[in-house]
C-alpha positions in Angstrom: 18.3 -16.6 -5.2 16.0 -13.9 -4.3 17.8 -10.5 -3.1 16.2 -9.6 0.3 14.2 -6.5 0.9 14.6 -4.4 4.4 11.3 -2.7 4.1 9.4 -0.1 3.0 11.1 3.2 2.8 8.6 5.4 1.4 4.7 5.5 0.6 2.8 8.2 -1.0 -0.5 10.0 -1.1 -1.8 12.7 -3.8 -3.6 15.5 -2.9 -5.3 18.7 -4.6 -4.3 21.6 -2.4 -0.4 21.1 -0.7 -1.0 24.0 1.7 -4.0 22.4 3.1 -2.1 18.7 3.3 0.9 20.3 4.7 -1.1 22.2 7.6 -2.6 18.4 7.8 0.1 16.4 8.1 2.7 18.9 9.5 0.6 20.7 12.2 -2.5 18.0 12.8 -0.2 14.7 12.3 3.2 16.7 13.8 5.3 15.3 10.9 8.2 17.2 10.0 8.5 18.5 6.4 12.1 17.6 4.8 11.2 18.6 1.4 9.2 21.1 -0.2 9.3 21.4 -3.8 5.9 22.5 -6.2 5.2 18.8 -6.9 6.5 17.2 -3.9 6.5 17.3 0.4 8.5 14.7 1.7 7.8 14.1 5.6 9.8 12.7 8.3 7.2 9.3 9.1 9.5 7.4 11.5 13.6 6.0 11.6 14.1 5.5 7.7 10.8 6.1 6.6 9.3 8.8 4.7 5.6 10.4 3.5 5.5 11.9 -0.1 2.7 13.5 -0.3 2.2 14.6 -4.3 0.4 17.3 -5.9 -2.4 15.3 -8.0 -2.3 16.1 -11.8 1.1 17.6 -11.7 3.3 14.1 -11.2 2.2 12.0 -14.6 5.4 13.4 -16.3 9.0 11.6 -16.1 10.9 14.5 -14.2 14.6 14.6 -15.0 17.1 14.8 -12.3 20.8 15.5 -12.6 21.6 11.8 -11.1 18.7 10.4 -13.3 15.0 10.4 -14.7 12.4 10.0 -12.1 9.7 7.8 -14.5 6.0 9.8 -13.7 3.1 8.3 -11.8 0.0 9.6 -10.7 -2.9 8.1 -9.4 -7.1 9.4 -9.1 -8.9 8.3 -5.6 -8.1 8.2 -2.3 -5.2 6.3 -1.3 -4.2 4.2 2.4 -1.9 3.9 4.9 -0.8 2.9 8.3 1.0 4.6 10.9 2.0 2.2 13.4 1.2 2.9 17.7 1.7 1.4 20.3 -1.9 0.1 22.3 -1.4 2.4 25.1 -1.3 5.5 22.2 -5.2 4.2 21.4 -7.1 6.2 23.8 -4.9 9.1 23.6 -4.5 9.4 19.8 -8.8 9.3 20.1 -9.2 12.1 22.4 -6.3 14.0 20.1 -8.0 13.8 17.1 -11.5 14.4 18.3 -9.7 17.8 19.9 -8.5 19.0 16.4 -11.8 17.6 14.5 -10.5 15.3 13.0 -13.2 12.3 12.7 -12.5 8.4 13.5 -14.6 7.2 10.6 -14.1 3.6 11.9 -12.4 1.4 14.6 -11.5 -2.2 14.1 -10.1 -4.5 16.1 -8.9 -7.7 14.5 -8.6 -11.4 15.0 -5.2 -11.1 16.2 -6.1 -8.6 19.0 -5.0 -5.5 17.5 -6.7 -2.3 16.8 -6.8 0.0 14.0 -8.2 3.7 13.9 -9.5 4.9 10.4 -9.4 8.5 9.3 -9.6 10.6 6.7 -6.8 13.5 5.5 -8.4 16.5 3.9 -8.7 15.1 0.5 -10.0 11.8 1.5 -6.9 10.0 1.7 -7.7 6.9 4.6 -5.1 7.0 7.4 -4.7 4.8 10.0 -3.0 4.2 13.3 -2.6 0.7 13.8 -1.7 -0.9 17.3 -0.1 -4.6 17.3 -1.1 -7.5 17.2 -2.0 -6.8 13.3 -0.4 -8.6 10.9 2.1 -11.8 11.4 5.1 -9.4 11.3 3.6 -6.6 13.7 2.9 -8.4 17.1 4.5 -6.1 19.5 
């Protein structure tokens, strides 16, 4: 039998300049930062859930840990996500992001009646704030 899963617990971006994602994420998106390390910000994305944005290029290597080897992995293009809002959070999370500049490069709404805003992070990394109904599992 099949062990069960409880989720995702953390998803990951790479970036070229960490000061610039950091001013991004922490002071654009409001995350707070729980690691900072050369290679590595860890942010605070929601109850058990975590952003690790990497510094592209410097992450191929296995890194060894006192508790164990962390195997490397890197990746080249942008990378997606989702942050998940409620529908009343639409409108405002629009007039927020227009306010800091930050452009809505596209707006869908799909068959199941939710809505999804698409943006990018300063190295071209595709966010997006997603409102339910989305997927089977996100309906409210």
């Amino acid at each position: 039998m099949r062990p069960k899963l409880d989720g995702i617990l953390e998803t990951a971006v790479y970036v070229d300049d960490m000061e610039t994602a950091h001013s991004f994420y922490s002071d654009i998106l409001g995350l707070k930062r729980m690691v900072a390390g050369e290679r590595l910000f860890a942010y605070d994305a929601g109850p058990a859930q975590a952003l690790l944005v990497f510094h592209r290029g410097h992450t191929g290597e296995d890194v060894e840990t006192p508790g164990g080897i962390v195997p490397g992995h890197d990746t080249s293009g942008h990378s997606h996500f989702a942050f998940r809002i409620g529908s009343d959070q639409l409108e405002p999370w629009r007039a927020y992001l227009g306010e800091m500049g930050v452009e809505i490069v596209s707006e869908v709404i799909w068959p199941a009646g939710g809505t999804s805003l698409y943006f990018n992070d300063p190295d071209g990394n595709v966010l997006e704030l997603a409102a339910a109904p989305l997927w089977p599992n996100y309906l409210s």
